[in-house]
Every structure is written in C-alpha cells, then in structure tokens.
C-alpha positions, 0 to 999 in steps of 0.5 A, spaced: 526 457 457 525 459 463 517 458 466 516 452 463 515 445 466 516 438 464 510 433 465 514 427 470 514 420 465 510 417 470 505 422 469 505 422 462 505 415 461 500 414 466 496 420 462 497 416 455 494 409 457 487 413 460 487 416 453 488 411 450 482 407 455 477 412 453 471 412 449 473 415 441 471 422 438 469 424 432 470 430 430 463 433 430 464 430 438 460 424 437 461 418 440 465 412 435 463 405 436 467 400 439 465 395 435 467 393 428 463 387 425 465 383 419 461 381 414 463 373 412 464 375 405 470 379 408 473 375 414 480 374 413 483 368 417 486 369 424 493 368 424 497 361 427 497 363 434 500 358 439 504 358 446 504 356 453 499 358 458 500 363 464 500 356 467 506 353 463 500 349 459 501 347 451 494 353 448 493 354 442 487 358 437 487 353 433 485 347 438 478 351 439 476 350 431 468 350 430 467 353 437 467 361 437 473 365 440 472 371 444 480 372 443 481 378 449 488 381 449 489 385 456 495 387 461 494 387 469 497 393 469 490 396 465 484 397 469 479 396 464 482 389 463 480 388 471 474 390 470 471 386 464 476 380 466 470 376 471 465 378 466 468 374 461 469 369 466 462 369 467 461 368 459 465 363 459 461 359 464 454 360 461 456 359 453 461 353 453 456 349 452 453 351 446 460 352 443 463 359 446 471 359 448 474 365 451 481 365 450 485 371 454 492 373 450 496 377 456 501 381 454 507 382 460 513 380 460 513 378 466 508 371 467 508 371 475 504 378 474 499 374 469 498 369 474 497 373 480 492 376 475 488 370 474 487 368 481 485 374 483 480 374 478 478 367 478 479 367 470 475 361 468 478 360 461 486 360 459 490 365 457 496 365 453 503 369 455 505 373 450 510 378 452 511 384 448 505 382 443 510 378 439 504 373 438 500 377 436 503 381 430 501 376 426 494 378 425 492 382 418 493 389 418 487 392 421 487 387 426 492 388 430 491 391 438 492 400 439 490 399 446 488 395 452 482 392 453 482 389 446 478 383 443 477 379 436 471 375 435 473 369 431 468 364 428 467 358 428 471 357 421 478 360 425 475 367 420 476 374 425 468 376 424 468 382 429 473 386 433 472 390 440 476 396 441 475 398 449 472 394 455 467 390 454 460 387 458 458 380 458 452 383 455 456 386 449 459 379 449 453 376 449 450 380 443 455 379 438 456 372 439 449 370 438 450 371 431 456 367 430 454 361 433 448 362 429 453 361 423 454 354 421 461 352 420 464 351 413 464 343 410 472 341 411 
C-alpha cells in the first residue's frame, strides 16, 4: 500500500495516554462528570490491600479504618498525577486531624521511579509499590482503574463512597470528603 504511513509506537503511545487523560464526551459533546458517588446503601467494601511502601515500609488500607481514605492510584510517567500530587499532600497536612489519610498506590515496576517521585513531590503521605496493578485487581468490577490519575474514596467503615476518574484539585478533594467525614462509622 503505497502512500500510507504508519504512526511511530512512541507516538502512538504517547497519543493514547493523552487520550486517555482528557476530559469524557458524551455523545451529544457535553462533558461526563469525573466524579461517581455511591450512596451508602450501596457501597461495596474496599479489597484487602496491603504491601510495602515505596520506602520498603509494611502499608496497608486496612490500618486506616474509621479515618477516610483518599486512595490515589498514579504512575510518574502520568503528567496529571504530577500535577495533582502537591495538592494531595496539601490535603493530607490540613485534614489528618479530623480523620483524612491520603493513601497513593504507584503503579511502576520500577520503585526507584516511585521514590524520585516522592521526593520531588515532597509527598506527605505513604504510598504502596504495586507494580503492574496486580494489587489493585481485587477492587469489584466497576471499581478498577482505566486511566491515570485515579482515586477512590473510602469511608470510614472501609466501603468505597466515591470514585474520581481524572486529576484532582484539593478543592474537589475537599468537597467530596466533607460528607464522608460527616458519616459516623458503624458500631463493630
């Protein structure tokens, strides 16, 4: 076929992660929110998920029940987790005290990546190494990450109350954890 020219893999790869950063269209071209609430009677439970930090340090989700998790999954390859990564550590150092923990969940293979991202982005809060996701399959269907950034929001009784499919501002944070901690946890 003469005259046709193939995309160059870098190129193409690098067209699909923009893709998949931008903001989702509807058919009609109207924006999709980013954000999906769950309504407590349907809240499904967060997985078991546990690890080593990018430190080498013992983390797991399950340490932070009855605070509410802001569960970030990001890569440092992902412009969009650079950009939203100071602002969660903004989060985390405004609302611990009222029972916020920021929990990031890095995705690379290689942790030395992990790590060089922590410390240029002075990230206040832990993160678990998850090489290839294989941690983080265990979230129900529905719940599992298409594209980076993405966060869940966990109340306080270890239930996923929200998910957030694109970058996220302290602001947004903010506003859709205010209603979390509002909830009181289940008597155990």
């Amino acid at each position: 076929m003469r005259g046709r020219r193939r995309i160059p893999l870098p190129l193409l790869a690098l067209l699909l992660v923009l893709a998949a950063c931008a903001p989702r269209q509807e058919a009609g071209g109207s924006a999709v929110s980013p954000l999906t609430r769950v309504p407590v009677a349907e809240r499904k439970a967060a997985p078991g998920l546990s690890g080593s930090s990018l430190d080498g340090a013992p983390v797991s989700l399950a340490e932070y029940r009855g605070k509410v998790v802001v569960l970030n999954v990001w890569a440092s390859w992902c412009g969009p987790c650079r950009a939203e990564a100071p602002e969660l550590s903004k989060v985390q150092r405004e609302l611990a005290a009222k029972g916020v923990q920021v929990l990031g969940v890095d995705t690379e293979a290689r942790r030395d990546s992990g790590r060089a991202f922590q410390r240029e982005h002075g990230l206040v809060y832990p993160s678990l190494h998850d090489p290839g996701s294989r941690k983080l399959v265990r979230f129900p269907k529905g719940y599992l990450p298409q594209a980076l950034p993405y966060t869940l929001f966990i109340d306080r009784d270890g239930r996923i109350a929200a998910k957030y499919l694109s970058q996220l501002t302290g602001a947004e944070v903010r506003a859709i954890v205010r209603p979390l901690l509002a909830e009181k946890a289940a008597k155990t």
